[in-house]
N, C-alpha and C positions, 0 to 999 in steps of 0.2 A: 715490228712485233706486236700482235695481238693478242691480251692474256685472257680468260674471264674461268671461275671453275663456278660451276653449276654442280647443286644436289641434284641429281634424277632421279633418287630413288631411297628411300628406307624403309628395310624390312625389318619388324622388331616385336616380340610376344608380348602380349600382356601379363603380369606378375598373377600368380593365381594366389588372387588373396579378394573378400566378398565385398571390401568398398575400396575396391584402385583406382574406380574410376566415377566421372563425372562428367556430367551435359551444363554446356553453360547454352540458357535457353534462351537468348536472342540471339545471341553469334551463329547460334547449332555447331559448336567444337566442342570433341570428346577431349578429354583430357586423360589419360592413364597409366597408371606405374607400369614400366617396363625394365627391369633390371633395376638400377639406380636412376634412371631417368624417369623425366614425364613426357609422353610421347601423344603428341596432338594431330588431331584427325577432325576434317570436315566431313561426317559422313555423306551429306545432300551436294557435295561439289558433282556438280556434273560429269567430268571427266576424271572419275576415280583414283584422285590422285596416291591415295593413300597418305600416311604417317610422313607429314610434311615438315618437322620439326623435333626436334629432343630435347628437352629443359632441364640441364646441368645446372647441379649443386648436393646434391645429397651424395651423399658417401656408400650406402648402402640400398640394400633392396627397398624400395617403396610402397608401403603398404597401404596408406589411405590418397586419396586424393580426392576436394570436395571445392565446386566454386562458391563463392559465397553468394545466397541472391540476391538480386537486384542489384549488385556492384562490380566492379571491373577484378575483384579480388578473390584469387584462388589460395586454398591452404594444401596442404599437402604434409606425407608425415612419413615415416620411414624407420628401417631396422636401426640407422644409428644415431637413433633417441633423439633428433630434431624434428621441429615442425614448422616448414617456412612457410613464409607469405609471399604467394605471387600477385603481382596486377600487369595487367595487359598495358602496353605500351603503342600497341596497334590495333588495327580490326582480328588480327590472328596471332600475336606473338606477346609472350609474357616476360617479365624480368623480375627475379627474386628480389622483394624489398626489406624483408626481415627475417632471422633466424632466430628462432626459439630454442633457448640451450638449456633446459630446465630440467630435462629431466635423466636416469641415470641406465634406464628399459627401453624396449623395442614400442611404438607406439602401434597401437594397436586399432584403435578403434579414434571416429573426429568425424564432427557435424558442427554444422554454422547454419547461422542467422545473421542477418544485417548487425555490425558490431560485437557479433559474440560467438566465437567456437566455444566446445566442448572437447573436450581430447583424453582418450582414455589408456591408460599405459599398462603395461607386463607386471609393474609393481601394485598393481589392485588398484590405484589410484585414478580419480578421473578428475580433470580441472579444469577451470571455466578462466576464457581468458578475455578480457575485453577492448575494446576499440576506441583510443581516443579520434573524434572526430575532428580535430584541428591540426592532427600529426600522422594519420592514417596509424600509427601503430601499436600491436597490441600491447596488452600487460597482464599480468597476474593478477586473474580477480578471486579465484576459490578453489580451495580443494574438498571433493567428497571422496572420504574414504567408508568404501563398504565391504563389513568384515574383513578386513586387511589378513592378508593370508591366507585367506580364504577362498577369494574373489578378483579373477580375471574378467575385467568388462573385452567384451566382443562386440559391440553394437550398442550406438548412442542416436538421438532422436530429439532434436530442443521444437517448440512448440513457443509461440507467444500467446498466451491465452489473451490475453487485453492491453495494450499498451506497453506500457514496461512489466510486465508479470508474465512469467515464463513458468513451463514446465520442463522437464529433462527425463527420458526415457532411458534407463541403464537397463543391458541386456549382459548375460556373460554365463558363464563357467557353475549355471545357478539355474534351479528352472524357477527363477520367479522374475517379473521385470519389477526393477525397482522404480519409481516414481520420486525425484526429486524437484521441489516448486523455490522460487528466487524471486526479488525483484531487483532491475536496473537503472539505476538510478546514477546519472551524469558519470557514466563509466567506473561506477562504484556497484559489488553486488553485494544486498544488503537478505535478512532473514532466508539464506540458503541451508535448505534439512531434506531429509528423507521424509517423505510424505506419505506414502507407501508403498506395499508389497504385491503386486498381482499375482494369483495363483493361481495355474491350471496347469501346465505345461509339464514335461514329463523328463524333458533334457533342456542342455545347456540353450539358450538364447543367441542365434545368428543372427538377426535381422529385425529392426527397429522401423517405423513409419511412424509419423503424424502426418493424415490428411489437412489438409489446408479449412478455412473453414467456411462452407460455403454458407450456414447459417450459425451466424457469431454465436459464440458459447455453445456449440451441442457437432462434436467431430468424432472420429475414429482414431484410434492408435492400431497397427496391426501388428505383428508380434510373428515372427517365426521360428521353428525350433528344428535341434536335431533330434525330436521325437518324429518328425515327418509331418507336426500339421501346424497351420495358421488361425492363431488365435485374435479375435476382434475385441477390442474394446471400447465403449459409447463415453465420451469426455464431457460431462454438460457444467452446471455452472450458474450458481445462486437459484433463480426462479425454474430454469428448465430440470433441477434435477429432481428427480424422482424420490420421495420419499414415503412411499407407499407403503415399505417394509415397517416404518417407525407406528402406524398404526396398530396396536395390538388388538384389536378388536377384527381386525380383515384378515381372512381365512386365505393361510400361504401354503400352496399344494408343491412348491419347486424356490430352494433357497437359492437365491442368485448374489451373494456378498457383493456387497455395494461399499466401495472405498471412495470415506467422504474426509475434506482437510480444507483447513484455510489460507491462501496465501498472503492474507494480509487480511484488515478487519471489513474489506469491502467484497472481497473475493470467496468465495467458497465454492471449492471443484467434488464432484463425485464421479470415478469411474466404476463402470462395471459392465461383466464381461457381455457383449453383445452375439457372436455366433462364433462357432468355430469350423475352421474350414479342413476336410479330410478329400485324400486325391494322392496325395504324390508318394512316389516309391522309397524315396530320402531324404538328407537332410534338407531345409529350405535355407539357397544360401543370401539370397538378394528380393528385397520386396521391394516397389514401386507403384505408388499410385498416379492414376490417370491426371492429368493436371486439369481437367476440368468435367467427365465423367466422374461418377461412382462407380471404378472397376480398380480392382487391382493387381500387377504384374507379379507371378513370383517365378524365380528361377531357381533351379535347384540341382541337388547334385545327381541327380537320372536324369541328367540332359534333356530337362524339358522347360520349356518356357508356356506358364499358363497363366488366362485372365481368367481371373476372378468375375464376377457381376452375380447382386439380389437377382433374384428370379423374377418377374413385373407379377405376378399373382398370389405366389407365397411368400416370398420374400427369402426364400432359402437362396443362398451362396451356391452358384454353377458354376461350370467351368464354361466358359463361353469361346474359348477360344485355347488350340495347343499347337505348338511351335515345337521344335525340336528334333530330337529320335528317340523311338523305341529303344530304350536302354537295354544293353546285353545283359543275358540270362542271368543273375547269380553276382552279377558284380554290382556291387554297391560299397559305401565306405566301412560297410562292416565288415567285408569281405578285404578290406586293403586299396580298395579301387580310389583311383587320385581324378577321377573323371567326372561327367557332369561339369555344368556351368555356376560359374565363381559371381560374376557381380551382371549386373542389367542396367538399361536405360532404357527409358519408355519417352515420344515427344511426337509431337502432329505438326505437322509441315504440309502447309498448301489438301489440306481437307486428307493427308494421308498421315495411320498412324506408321512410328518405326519401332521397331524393336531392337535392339544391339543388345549382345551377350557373349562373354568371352569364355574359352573353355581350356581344357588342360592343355591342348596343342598349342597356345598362345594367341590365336586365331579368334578373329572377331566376328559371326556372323549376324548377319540384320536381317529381318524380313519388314514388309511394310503389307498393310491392309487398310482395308475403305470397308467401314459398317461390319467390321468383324469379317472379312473375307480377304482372304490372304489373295493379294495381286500378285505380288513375284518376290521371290528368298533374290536379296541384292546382294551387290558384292560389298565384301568387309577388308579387315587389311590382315595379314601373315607375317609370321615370321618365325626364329628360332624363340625359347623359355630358356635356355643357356647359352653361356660361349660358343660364339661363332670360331671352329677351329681353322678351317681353311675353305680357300675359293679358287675356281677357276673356272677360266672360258673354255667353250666348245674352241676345236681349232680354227674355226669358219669365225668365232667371235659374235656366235647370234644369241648365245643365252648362257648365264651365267649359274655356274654349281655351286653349291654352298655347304660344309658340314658344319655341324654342332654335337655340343655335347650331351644334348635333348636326347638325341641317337635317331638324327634323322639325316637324309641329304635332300638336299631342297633344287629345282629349277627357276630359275627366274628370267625373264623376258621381258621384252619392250611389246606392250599390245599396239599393232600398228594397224590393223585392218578389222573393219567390223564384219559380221557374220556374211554380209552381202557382198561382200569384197571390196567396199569401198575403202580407200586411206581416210582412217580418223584425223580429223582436226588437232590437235594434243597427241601426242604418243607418253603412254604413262607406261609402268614397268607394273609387272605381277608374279604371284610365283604359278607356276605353268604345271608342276609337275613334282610328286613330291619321291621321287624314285627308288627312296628306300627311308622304309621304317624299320629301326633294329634293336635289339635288343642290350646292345652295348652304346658305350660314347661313340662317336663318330668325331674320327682325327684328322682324318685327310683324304682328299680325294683329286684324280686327276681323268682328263678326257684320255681315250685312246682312241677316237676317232670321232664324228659329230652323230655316232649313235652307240657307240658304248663307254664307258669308265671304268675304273678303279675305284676303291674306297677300299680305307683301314679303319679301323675303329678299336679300341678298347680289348682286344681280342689277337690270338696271336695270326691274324691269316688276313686277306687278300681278298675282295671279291669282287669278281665283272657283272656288270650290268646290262642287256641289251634296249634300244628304245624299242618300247612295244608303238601296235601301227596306228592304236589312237589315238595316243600321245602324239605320234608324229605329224597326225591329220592335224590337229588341233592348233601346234606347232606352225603348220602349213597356213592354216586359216588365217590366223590372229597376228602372228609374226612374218610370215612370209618366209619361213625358212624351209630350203627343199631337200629333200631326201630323196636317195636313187634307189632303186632296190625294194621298194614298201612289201612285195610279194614274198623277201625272204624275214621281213620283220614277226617276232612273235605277237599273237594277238592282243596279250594283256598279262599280268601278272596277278597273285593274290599271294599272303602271308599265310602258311597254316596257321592255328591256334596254339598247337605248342613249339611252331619252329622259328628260326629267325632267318631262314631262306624264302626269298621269292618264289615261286612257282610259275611257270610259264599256263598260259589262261586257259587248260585242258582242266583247271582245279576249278574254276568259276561257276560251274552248271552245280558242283556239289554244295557250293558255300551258300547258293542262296538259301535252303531252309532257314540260315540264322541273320539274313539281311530281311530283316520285318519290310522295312521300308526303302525298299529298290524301287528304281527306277519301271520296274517290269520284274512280273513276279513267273515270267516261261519256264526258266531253266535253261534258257538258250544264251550261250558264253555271248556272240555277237551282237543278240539284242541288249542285252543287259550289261556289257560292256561299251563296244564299240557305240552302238546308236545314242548316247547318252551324251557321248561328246560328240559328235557329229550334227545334235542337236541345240549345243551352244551357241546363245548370243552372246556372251561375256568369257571372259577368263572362268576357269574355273572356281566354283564353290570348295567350303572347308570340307562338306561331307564325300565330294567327288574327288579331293585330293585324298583326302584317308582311303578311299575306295577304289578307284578307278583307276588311279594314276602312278600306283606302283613301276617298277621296271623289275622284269623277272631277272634273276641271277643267270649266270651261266658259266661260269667257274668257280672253283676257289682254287687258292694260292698258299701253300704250306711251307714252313722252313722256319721260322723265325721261335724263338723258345720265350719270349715275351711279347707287349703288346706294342703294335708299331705304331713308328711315330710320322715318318715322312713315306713317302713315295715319289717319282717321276717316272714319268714314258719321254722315250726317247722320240726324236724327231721323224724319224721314219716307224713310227708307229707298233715297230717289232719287239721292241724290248722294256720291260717294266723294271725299276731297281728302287729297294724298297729297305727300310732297316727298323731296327724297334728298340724298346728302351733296354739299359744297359748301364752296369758299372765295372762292367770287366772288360776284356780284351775279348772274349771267349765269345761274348753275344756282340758287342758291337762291331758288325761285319753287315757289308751293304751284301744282300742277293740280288743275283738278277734273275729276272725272269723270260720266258717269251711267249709272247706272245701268238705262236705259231703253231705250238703243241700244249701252252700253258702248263710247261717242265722249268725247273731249277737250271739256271746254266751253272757248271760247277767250276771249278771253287767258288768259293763267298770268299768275299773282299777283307780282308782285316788290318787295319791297321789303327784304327780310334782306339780308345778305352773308357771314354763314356756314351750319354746317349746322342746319337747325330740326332741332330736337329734341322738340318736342310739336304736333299741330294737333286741337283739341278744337272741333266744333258745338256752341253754346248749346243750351238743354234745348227751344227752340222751332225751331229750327233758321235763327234769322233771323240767326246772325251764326258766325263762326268766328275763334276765337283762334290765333294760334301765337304759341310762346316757340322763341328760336335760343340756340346758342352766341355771337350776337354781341352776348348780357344786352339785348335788345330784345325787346315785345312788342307785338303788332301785334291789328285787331281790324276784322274785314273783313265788310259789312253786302252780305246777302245780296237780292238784286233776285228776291222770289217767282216773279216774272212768266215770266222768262227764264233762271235760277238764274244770272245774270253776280252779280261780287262789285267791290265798292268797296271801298278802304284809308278808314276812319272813324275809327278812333282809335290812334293809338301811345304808345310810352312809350321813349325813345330809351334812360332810364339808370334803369329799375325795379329792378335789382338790378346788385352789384358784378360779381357772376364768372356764368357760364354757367348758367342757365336752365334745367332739368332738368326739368321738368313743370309741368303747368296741369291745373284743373278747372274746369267751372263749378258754383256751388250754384244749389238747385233755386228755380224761377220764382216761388216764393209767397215767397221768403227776399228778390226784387228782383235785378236786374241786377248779378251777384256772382261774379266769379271769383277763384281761388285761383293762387297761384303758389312753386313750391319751387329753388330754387337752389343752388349751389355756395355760397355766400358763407354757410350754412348759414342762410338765415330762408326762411322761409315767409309771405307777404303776402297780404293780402285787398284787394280792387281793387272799389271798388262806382262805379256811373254814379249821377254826383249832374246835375244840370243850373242848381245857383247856386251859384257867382258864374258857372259856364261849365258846358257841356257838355261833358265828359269822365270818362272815370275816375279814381278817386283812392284811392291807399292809407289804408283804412282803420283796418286792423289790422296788427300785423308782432310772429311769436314765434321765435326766434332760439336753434338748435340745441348742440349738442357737435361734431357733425360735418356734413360736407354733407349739405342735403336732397336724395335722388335719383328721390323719387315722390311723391304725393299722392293723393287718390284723395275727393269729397265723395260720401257718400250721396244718391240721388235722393229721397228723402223726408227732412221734417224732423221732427226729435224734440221736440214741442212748439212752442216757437217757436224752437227753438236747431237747427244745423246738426249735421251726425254730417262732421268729417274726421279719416282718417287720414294720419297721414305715416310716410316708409322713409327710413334712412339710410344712407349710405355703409356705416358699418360692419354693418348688418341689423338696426339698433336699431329699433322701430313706435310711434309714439305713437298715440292715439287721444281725439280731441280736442273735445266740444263745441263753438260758437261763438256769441256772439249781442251785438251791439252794442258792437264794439271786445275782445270779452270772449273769451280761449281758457281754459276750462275742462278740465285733463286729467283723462281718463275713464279710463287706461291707459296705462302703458308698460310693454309686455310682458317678462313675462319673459326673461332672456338664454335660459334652456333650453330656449325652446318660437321662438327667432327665430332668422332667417339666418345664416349664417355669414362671410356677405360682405353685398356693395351689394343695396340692392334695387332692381330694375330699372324695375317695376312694381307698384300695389297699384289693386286694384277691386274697389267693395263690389258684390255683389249687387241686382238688383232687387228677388229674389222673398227674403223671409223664413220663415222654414221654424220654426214652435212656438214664432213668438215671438222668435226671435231673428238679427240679423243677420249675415248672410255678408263673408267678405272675403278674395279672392284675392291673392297674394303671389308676387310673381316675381323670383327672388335669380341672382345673380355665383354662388353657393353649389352652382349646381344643381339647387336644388332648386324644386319648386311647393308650396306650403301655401296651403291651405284654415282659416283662422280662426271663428269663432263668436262673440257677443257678446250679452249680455242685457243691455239697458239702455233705462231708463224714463223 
């Protein structure tokens, strides 16, 4: 026996909050809140791997994350009012070495310097914590309270003006930045005050900078607001600063308030405001300057990414460079819009600059340039911004479905061939295809053949999807998967603006007046659809999945008087059975469906009385199981003839607490279902027929936490079964079985599993070099893709 499980893949959203992330700038890893995790990304890896890691510890949503420079140490901050301390342990992987438990609010705002963060909290407070150098760890060194109650900081900015003598840029809920100066002195901070007030700005303060200083004593601070513009200010310092205004004898045509202070009897700083910068349609969420240019990056909520740069003859502030989209008509944050981009990294690698920026889809896009000339929009990483609710494979087992509660369903693939058809070196996974964007949660979803699905969502109905043929080409190209038929595939799909149905791509020629920036501005459905992906060297981009890569609808499915919760398709591909939530008798009843006239087969099923939670077909499709929240499971014998269904077998009290999942094991293993609960066991239920006809617990393995998924292999591994189980906390076993006998084959490591519940797990049909696949759908937000060699 050969064991190994292998990550292949995570897909996971970036938190939209304006400092979640961060560049540590010799390794080149992103680092970025994604749910409660910290999720690391080489963007320059050659082989695209994507989000190669998740760094577990926080409890809640993660809202800053910052490396410290010049050290192997990351901070990191979050809604449940801790701020740890990471340091790298390798060239790519970190381990928590301290927890900050000090405070009693959501942290909000954090900046570092060699030895010293800043960290600014929900309760108006901001505090400075410093760094013994002989025990790496931090301590309490200051608190600054400004106007307490008053005063939400949003944005902080520490500056070492000389030595041990620092500055602190306080930005928030204020339109003034406040300016506090300190000295450090052997991990002690001594004469820490508010020094001043900068005035200009017209709304609250999102975004802080200090330039680095490339002539000592004389730098920028840059300042951005939700009035829409960025404000410069000139930092100088004893001899450089200007004191021109103090003469009263020289005639002043233009008052420019000049804020002067001392931070100790050697030091004397004066800021004052240097230019201000107008351009962007809203708020400014993320500013970054160039690390060795005078340009600066801002990103902002109209999805655009702009440099800054003096003009070389007047010296006025241009925009020298825009990245982005043309933001839609009317929608902005004042309008309600939650769009636009949340935080930025700017860094140069090998003579090219990158740009990375994360926006409301959770999605990372990069573009890179040489001399301000955009080379090519690179690929970035995807994934859901909520619960992952459920997963499943095509039945061929070439690419994986994903829903969330984002209200999206997602494709995901192994990229195995480049544009020229050659086999890539590395096969990494991607999402391929994002086939419905909706209007509600997205709850579950199931293949009905490898070019259409199911999906329930939030909503009381049903709806089919078919593959349009560019998806499918695209599919063909990169993955290698083939499809028969492409002549009766629809072209493309598109979303109206007020519906939440797909549309099949006879709507495409109308929509472009409001796509500013298409690919091709004809009006012709196939150029501006189909040739876009056809034109692909890579997986696709974030603006091509919003756009291009819908799947048109092609039914809906009515009956149900609440929102559902499970679905499954039967094995021969005919029949859909689906159920929704429920506290009575009266709604919790499984319907079927069919698939052949997409009508109700009548009656609906009843016999639960709360919400089912799993309905799984037998591997022959002669029988359908459901498990409920009312710890009953039921087992319903399907009539070939007519596809009507019979109540045949139940089990009133199979487990103590709520029911969470069911499989069936495969038909050569006998009449064999699996069942995973709250009460944390997991049981094996086989049809014996002496002393009686029924089913009976066979086997029973009994967890640390609730069991929340299960998932058996369709093929058996000798004569033993392949199951995995997910638990509450994101723990995966993976498990052998064979005559009362559970065998563990694995329990995954904590570093390569969820961060929370796992919602869902499915192995694969298809095996890929020998080794098994297995989908994973976590509370964490994330999707993972596992691997498994085993003999």
């Amino acid at each position: 026996m050969a064991e190994s499980v292998v990550p292949e893949a995570i897909f996971i959203g970036a938190n939209k909050q304006t400092q979640v992330s961060d560049l540590h700038n010799d390794k080149k890893i992103v680092a970025f809140g994604a749910g409660k995790t910290i999720a690391l990304w080489s963007p320059i890896e050659l082989n695209h791997q994507g989000v190669y890691a998740t760094l577990k510890s926080h409890e809640a949503e993660v809202t800053c994350v910052k490396f410290i420079p010049e050290t192997e140490f990351m901070v990191s901050a979050s809604e449940d009012h801790h701020v740890k301390i990471w340091k790298f342990i390798d060239d790519s992987h970190l381990q928590c070495v301290q927890t900050i438990k000090h405070y009693s609010k959501t942290i909000v705002a954090l900046t570092a310097l060699p030895n010293i963060i800043a960290v600014g909290s929900a309760d108006g407070t901001v505090t400075l914590w410093t760094q013994n150098t002989q025990t790496d760890q931090f301590s309490f060194g200051q608190e600054i309270s400004i106007k307490k109650g008053f005063f939400y900081p949003l944005c902080l900015s520490l500056s070492r003006v000389e030595k041990n003598k620092y500055l602190l840029a306080i930005g928030g809920t204020n339109v003034h930045v406040f300016i506090a100066s300190f000295i450090l002195k052997n991990a002690d901070i001594e004469n820490c005050q508010i020094v001043a007030e900068l005035e200009g700005h017209e709304d609250w303060i999102k975004s802080l900078a200090f330039r680095h200083q490339e002539t000592p004593g004389d730098y920028l601070l840059c300042s951005g607001s939700q009035d829409r513009y960025i404000r410069l200010w000139r930092v100088r310092v004893n001899d450089l600063i200007d004191d021109s205004e103090e003469n009263s004898s020289k005639l002043t045509l233009l008052s420019n308030k000049q804020y002067k202070f001392h931070i100790d009897d050697d030091l004397r700083v004066g800021i004052d405001f240097e230019a201000l910068i107008m351009g962007h349609d809203d708020w400014i969420s993320s500013l970054q300057w160039h690390e060795s240019r005078l340009q600066l990056l801002a990103a902002t909520a109209d999805t655009s990414l702009m440099v800054w740069e003096p003009d070389e003859t007047s010296g006025i502030w241009v925009c020298g460079l825009r990245l982005g989209e043309i933001s839609s008509k009317g929608a902005s944050t004042a309008t309600g819009s939650s769009g636009g981009f949340w935080s930025c990294i700017w860094f140069t690698h090998e003579g090219m600059d990158y740009f990375l920026t994360n926006g409301k889809t959770g999605s990372w896009r990069m573009w890179c340039t040489k001399d301000n000339i955009i080379c090519d929009q690179k690929l970035g990483t995807s994934g859901a911004t909520k619960d992952v609710t459920d997963v499943a494979w095509s039945p061929s087992g070439e690419y994986l479905l994903a829903t969330s509660l984002d209200q999206t369903a997602r494709l995901y693939a192994p990229w195995v061939y480049n544009a020229n058809g050659q086999k890539r070196d590395v096969t990494t996974w991607h999402e391929f295809s994002r086939p419905q964007i909706h209007g509600y949660d997205m709850i579950c979803v199931e293949p009905v053949t490898n070019t259409r699905f199911v999906s329930g969502g939030d909503e009381k109905i049903l709806r089919s999807f078919d593959l349009p043929k560019g998806v499918a080409g695209m599919l063909q190209k990169f993955v290698g998967v083939q499809f028969g038929q492409e002549n009766e595939m629809p072209e493309s799909a598109t979303v109206p603006v007020l519906g939440l149905s797909n549309k099949a791509g006879e709507d495409d020629a109308n929509n472009d007046d409001d796509d500013d920036d298409d690919d091709e501005g004809s009006g012709n459905k196939e150029s501006d659809v189909i040739d876009p992906l056809s034109l692909l060297e890579t997986p696709p981009m974030e603006d091509q999945l919003q756009r291009h890569l819908l799947w048109p609808e092609v039914e809906k499915l009515y009956g149900h008087g609440f929102e559902i919760t499970c679905l499954d398709v039967s094995p021969d591909q005919k029949l859909i059975a689906s159920a929704c939530r429920s506290n009575n008798v009266q709604n919790a009843v499984i319907r079927i469906f069919s698939t052949e006239n997409w009508l109700e087969i009548k009656p609906a099923l009843p016999f639960h009385s709360l919400t089912i939670t799993r309905l799984k077909f037998s591997k022959d499709g002669k029988f359908l199981l459901s498990v409920c929240r009312d710890r009953k499971w039921a087992l319903w014998e399907r009539n070939m003839e007519d596809n009507t269904f019979e109540l045949r077998y139940k089990n009133e009290k199979p487990h103590t607490r709520i029911i969470w999942d069911a499989d069936w094991a495969p038909l050569e293993f006998g009449n064999v279902f699996v069942t995973a609960s709250r009460d944390k066991t997991v049981k094996i239920w086989r049809h014996q027929t002496e002393p009686t006809d029924d089913y009976v617990m066979e086997a029973s393995i009994k967890h640390s936490k609730p069991a929340t998924a299960v998932s058996v292999h369709d093929a058996m591994v000798g004569d033993k079964i392949l199951i995995s189980v997910g638990l509450e906390d994101g723990e995966i076993y993976l498990y052998s079985y064979f005559s009362g006998n559970f065998e563990l084959i694995s329990h995954l490591k904590e570093d390569i599993t969820p961060a929370d519940k796992v919602t869902r797990l499915r192995w694969s049909h298809l095996k890929r070099n020998g080794r098994f696949y297995l989908g994973v759908g976590s509370s964490d937000l994330s999707t993972r893709v596992y691997s498994l060699a085993y003999e």
